[in-house]
C-alpha positions in Angstrom: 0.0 0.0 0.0 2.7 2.4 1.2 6.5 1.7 -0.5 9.6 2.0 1.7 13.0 3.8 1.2 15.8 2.8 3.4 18.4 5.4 3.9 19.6 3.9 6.7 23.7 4.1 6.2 23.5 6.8 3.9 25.7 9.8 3.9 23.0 12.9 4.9 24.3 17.0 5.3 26.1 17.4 8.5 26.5 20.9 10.2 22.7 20.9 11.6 22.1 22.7 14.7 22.9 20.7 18.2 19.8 20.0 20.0 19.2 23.7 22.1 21.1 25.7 19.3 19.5 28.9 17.7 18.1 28.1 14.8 19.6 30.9 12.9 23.1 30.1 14.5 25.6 28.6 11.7 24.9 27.5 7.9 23.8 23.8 7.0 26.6 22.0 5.2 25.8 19.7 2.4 22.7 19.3 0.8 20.2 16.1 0.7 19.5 14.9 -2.8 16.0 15.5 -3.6 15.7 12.4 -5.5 16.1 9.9 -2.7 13.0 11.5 -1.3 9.1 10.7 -2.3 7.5 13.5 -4.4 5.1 13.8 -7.2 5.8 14.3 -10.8 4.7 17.6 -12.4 5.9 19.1 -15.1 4.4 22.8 -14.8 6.6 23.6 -17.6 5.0 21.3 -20.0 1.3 22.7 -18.5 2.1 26.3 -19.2 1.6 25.4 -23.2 -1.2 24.5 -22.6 -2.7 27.2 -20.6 -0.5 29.9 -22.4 -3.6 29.9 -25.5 -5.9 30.2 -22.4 -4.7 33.3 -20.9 -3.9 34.9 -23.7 -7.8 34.7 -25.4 -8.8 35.7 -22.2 -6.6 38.8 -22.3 -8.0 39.6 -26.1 -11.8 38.7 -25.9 -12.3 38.8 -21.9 -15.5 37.5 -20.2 -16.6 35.7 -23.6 -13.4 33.5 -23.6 -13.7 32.5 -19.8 -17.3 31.2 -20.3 -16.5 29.3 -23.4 -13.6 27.7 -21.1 -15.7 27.3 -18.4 -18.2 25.4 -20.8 -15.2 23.5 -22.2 -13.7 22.3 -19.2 -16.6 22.8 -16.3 -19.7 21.7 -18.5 -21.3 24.4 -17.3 -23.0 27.1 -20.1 -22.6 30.5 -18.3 -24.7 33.7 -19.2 -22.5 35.5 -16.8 -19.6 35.0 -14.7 -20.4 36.7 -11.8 -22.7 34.9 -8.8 -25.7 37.2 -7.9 -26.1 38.8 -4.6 -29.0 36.7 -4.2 -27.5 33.4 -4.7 -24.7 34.2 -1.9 -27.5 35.1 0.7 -29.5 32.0 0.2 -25.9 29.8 0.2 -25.7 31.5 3.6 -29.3 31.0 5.2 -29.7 27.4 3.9 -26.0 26.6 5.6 -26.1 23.6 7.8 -26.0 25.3 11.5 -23.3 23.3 12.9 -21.1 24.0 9.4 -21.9 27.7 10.0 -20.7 27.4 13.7 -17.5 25.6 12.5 -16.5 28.3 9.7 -17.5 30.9 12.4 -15.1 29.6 14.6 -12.3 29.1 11.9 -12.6 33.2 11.1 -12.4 33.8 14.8 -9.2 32.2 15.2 -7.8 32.7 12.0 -8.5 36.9 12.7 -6.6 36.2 16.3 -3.8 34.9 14.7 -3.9 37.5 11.5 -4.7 40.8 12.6 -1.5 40.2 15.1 0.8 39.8 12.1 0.0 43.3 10.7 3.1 45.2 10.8 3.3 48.9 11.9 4.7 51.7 10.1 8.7 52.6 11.6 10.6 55.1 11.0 14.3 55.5 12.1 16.7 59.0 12.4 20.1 57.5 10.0 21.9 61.3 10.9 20.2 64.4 11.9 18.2 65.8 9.5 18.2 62.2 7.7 15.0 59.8 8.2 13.7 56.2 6.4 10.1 55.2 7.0 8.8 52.3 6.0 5.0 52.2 5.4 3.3 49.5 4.9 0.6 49.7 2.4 -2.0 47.4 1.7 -2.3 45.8 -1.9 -5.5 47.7 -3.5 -6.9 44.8 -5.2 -6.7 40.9 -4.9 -8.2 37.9 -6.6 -8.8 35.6 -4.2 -8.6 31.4 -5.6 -10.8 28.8 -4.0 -10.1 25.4 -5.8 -13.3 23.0 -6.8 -13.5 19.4 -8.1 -12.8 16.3 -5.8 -13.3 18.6 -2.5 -15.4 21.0 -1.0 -13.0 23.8 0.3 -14.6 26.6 2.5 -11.9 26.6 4.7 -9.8 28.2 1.7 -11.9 31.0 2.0 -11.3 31.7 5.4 -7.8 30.9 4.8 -7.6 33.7 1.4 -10.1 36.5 3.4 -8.9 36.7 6.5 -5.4 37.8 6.1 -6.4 40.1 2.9 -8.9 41.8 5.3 -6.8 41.8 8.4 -4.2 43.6 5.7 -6.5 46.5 5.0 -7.0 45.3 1.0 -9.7 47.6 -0.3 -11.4 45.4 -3.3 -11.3 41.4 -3.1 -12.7 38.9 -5.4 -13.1 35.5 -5.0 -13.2 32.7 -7.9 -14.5 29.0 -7.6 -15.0 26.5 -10.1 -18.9 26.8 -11.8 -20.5 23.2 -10.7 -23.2 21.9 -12.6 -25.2 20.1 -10.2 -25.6 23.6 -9.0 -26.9 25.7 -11.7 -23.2 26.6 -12.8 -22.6 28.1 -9.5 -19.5 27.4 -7.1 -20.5 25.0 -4.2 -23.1 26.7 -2.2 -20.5 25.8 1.2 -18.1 28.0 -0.7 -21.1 30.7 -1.0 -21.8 31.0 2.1 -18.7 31.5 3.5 -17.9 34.3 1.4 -21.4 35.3 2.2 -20.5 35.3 6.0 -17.0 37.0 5.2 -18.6 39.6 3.8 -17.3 39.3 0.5 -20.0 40.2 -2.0 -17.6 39.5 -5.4 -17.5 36.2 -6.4 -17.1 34.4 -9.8 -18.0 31.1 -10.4 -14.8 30.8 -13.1 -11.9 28.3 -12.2 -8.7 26.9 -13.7 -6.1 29.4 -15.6 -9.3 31.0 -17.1 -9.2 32.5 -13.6 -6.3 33.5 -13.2 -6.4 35.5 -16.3 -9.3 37.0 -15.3 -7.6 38.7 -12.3 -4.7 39.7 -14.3 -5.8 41.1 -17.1 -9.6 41.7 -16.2 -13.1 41.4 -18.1 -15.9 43.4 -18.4 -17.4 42.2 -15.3 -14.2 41.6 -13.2 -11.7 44.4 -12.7 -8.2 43.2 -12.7 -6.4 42.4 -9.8 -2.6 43.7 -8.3 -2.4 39.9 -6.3 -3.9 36.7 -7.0 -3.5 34.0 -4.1 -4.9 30.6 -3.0 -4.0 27.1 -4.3 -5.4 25.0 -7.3 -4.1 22.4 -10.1 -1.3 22.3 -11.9 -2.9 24.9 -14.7 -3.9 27.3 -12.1 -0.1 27.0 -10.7 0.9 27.4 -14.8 -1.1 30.1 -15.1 0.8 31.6 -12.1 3.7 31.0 -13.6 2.8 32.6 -17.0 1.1 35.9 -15.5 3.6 36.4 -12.7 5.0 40.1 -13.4 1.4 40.9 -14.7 0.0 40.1 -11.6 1.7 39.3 -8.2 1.3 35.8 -7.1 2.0 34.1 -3.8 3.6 30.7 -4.8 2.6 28.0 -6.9 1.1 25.7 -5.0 0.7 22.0 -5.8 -0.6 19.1 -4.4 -0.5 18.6 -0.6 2.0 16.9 1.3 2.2 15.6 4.8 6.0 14.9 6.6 5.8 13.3 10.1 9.3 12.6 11.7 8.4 10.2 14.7 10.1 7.9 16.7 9.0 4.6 18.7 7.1 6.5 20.9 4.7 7.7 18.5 1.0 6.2 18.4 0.9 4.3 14.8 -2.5 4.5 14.5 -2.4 8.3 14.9 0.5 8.4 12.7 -1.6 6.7 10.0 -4.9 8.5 10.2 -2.5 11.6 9.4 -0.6 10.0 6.3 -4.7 9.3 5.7 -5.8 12.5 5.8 -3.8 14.1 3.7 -4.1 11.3 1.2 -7.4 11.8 0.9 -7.3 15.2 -0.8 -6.0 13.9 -3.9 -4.8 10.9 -5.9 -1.4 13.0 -6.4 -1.3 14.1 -2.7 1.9 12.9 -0.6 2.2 11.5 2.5 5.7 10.6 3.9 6.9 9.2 7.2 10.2 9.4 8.2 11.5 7.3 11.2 14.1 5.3 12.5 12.1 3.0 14.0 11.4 -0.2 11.8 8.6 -1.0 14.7 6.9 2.0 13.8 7.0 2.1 10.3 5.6 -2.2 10.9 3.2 -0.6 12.8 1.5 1.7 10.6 1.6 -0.3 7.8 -0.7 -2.5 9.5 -2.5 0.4 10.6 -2.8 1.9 7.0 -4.5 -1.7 6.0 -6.9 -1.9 8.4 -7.9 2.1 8.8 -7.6 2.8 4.3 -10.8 0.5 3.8 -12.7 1.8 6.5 -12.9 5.5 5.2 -15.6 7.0 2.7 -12.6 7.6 -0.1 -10.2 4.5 -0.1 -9.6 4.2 -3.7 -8.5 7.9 -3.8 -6.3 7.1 -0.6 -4.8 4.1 -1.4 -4.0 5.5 -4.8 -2.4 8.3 -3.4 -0.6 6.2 -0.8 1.0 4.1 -3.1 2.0 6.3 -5.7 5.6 7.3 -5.9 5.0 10.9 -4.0 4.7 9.1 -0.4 6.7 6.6 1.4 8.0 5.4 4.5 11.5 6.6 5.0 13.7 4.7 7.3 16.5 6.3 8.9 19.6 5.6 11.1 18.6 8.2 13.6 16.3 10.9 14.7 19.3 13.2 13.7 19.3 12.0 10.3 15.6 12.3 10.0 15.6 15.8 11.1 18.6 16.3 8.0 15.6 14.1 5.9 12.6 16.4 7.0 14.9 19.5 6.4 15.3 18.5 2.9 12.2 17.4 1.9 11.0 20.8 2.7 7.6 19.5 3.1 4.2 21.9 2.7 2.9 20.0 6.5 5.0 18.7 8.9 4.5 17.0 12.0 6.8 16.0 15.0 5.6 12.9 17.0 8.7 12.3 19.1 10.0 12.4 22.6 10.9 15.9 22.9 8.8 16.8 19.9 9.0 20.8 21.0 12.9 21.0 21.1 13.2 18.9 17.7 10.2 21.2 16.2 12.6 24.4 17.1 15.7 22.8 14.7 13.7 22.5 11.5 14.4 25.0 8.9 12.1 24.4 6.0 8.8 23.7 6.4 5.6 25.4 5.2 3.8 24.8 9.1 5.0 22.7 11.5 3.2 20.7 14.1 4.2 20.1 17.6 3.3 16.2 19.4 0.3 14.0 19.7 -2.2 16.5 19.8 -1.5 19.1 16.9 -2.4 16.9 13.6 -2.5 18.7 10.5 -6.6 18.3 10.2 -6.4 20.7 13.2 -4.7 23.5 10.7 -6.6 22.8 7.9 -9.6 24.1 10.4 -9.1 25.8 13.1 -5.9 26.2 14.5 -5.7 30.0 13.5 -2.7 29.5 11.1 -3.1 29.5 8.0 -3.5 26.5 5.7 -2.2 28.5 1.7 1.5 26.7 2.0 4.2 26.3 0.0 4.7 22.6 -1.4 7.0 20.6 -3.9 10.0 21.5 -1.5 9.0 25.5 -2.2 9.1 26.0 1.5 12.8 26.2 1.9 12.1 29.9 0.7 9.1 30.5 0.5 6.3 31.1 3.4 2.3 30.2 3.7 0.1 33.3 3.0 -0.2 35.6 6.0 -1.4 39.6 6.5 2.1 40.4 4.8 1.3 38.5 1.4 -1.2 41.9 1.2 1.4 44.6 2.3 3.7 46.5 0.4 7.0 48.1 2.5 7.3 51.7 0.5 10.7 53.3 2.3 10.1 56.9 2.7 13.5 59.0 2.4 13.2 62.4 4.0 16.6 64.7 4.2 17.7 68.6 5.1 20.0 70.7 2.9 22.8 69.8 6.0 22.1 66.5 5.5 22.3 66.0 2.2 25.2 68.1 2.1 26.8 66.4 4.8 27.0 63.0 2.5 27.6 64.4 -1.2 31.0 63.8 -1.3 30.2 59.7 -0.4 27.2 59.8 -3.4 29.4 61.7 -5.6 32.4 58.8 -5.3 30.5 55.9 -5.6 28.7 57.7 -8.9 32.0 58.1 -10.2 32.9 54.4 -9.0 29.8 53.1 -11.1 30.4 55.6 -13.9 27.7 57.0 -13.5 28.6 61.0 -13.3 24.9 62.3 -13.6 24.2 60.3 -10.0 26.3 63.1 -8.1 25.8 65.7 -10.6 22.2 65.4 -9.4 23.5 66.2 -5.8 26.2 68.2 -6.7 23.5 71.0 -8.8 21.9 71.2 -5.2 25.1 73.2 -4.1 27.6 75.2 -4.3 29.9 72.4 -4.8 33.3 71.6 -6.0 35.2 68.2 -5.9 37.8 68.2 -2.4 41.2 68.5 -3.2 43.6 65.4 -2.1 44.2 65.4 1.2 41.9 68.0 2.2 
């Protein structure tokens, strides 16, 4: 069900942290090669020809391209692309109660979490006279991605509105994938949870089609500054193509699930993790890495006995057995923290003795979570972070979407005649240095000024 790697003996980077160290103390020697890891195969490249076509009709004939598309790929004949008003207050008053609850307390810990990241302008003195302030300024407009298909995702509108609201953003738009077992709207879930966000612009347009839409507009959507939120591998080659158009957060792919455990983790927890990740796609990834061989026994049996049991096994089993998860088996918790570090995973979890002070030495992971008690389910919901991460091993520099994927730092320079003065001469030499005279002439026309003599 679930293949095994066995990099026990193998020559992993040394130079990580000591147990206790600062995590930002001392660079990482070596690097682990990728391909002894589990991950999925997509070739983004090879998508963006087919999406490129996409975009750029949508760019030349606007909303009448994205409903052809729509009807192409969606089944669904569109009049217009934009949901009425009505159809997002009836989504919200014919919400299950206890669903509404749920998302209700999702946004109220997502917002605790969120509005706490919002920077605050600073400004700091450099000489007398001389002053930098760096505002922060929210992005005007966003387009805001909520994926359709196998899964329902309402949670990804919490995840895309909160921060963009906490940020300030004036204008948001959200876009979801027209379903035709409802009229050619989005899934009435994903309604209502705009609905109880507040957000009153939603299209019911998915794929690259939507993508294009924020960045270069139609007659019924505006375009867009930002576009965030995760999708398919053509809305992640649509990013791809448009970025510089419009700013994008990452490209997210499939999910992924790491859990570095040791004997003392609970194998049927372990498993029901691996599961739940699993379960969001056929391409989705779920890796264990361990260096117990008891464990990794364990929740194999524990995979055959739970898989069967839940509502989508073929998707799951699929998923576990394809070539993007594995059990990793390693000499040491030290080389599966070298192991974890590589694999850069979008989720990670720590199930170990000690699971706090190992958590504090990894470098690259999209979120990390902490013992028994902090599975990834619980920040997919409601843990208050945020669930838009980086995956395909994206987050060794990259981050999940927070308040400051909205912001903008502008630096504000503000100077006196004496201090401007007061650092000519430096401008004026490194012009020169650079060949590029005009640089101090520029300064130089604001004086009376003439170059020092040598020595003076």
């Amino acid at each position: 069900m679930i293949s095994r790697i066995d990099l026990r003996g193998a020559a992993l980077p040394s130079g990580l942290p000591a147990e206790g160290t600062p995590l930002a103390s001392g660079p990482v020697s070596g690097a682990l090669d990728r391909d002894l890891l589990p991950r999925a195969e997509l070739d983004v490249e090879a998508a963006l020809e087919k999406v490129r076509p996409i975009c750029d009709d949508v760019r030349h004939r606007g909303a009448a391209a994205v409903i052809e598309y729509t009807e192409k790929f969606d089944g669904v004949r569109l009049e217009r692309t934009r949901v009425p008003a009505e159809a997002l207050r009836e989504a919200l008053e014919e919400l299950d109660p206890t669903v509404r609850a749920a998302l209700e307390e999702s946004v109220r810990r997502a917002r605790i979490v969120h509005r706490d990241q919002r920077r605050t302008d600073s400004t700091v003195q450099v000489v007398p006279g001389g002053t930098v302030t760096e505002r922060w300024v929210p992005v005007e407009r966003v387009g805001l991605y909520v994926p359709g298909g196998r899964a329902v995702y309402p949670s990804s509108v919490v995840m895309n509105v909160v921060p963009a609201q906490e940020a300030g953003v004036g204008s948001l738009a959200v876009a979801s994938p027209a379903q035709r077992e409802f009229a050619g709207l989005p899934h009435p879930t994903i309604l209502a949870a705009c609905a109880l966000l507040g957000v009153e612009e939603v299209y019911a347009v998915g794929g690259a089609q939507a993508v294009a839409m924020f960045a270069h507009g139609t007659e019924e959507c505006a375009p867009a500054q930002l576009v965030t939120g995760p999708g398919n591998i053509y809305v992640a080659a649509a990013k791809r193509l448009l970025k510089g158009v419009i700013g994008i957060d990452s490209e997210a792919g499939p999910t992924e699930i790491a859990i570095l455990a040791d004997d003392t983790a609970d194998a049927a927890h372990v498993a029901s993790d691996l599961i739940s990740q699993a379960e969001h796609d056929v391409v989705a990834a779920a890796v264990l890495v361990t260096p117990s061989e008891a464990l990794a026994e364990a929740v194999e049996g524990e995979l055959k006995t739970q898989v069967p049991a839940t509502r989508h096994s073929e998707r799951i089993a699929e998923a576990l057995a394809g070539r993007q998860s594995g059990i990793v088996l390693v000499d040491s918790l030290e080389a599966g923290l070298a192991v974890v570090n590589g694999y850069a995973a979008e989720h990670l979890e720590i199930q170990t003795a000690d699971a706090a002070a190992w958590a504090a030495r990894v470098r690259n992971a999209g979120a990390i979570f902490v013992g028994p008690y902090a599975p990834v389910s619980l920040g997919d919901y409601a843990a208050g972070s945020n669930h838009v991460l980086p995956t395909g091993g994206c987050a060794c520099h990259s981050s999940g979407l927070s308040v400051q994927s909205f912001l903008r730092g502008i630096h504000v320079v503000d100077y006196t005649r004496d201090a401007l003065a007061e650092v000519t001469h430096h401008v004026v030499a490194l012009a020169e240095a650079e060949d590029l005279p005009a640089h101090g002439a520029a300064l130089k026309a604001r004086f009376d000024w003439k170059v020092p003599e040598s020595g003076s």
